[in-house]
C-alpha positions in Angstrom: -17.0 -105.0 63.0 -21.4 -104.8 62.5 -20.8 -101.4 61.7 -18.2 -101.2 59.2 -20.2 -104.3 57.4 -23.8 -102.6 57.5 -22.0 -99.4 56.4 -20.5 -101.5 53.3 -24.0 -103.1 52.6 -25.4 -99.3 52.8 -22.7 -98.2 50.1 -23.8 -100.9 47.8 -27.7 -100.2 48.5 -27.6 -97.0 48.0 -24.9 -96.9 44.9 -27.8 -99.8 43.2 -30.8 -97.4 43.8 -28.9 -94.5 42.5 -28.3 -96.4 39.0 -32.1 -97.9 38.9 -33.4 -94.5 39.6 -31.0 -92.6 37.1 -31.8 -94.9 34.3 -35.6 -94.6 35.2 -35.8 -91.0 34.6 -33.0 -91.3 31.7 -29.5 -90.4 32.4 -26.9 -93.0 32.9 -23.6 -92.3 35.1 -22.3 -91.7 32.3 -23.9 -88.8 31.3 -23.9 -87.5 34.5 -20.0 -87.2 34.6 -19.7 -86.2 31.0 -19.9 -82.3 30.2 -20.3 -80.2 27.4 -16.4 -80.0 26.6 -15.8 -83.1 25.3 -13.4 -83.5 22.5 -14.5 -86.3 20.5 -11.6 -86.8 17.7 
């Protein structure tokens, strides 16, 4: 049970540093799942 909770609080560290540090150097998730092919009508 210890290990499937620290593995949770791992997840949630790692998915919050991967947002601060994104938006730091200036992409957003957003942009990083976006492409070039976007139809915008």
């Amino acid at each position: 049970m210890r290990e499937i909770l620290l593995a949770g609080l791992a997840m949630i560290v790692i998915s919050v540093a991967a947002s601060f540090g994104l938006k730091e150097i200036g992409f957003s998730s957003a942009d990083q799942n976006t492409g070039q092919a976007v139809r915008l009508d």
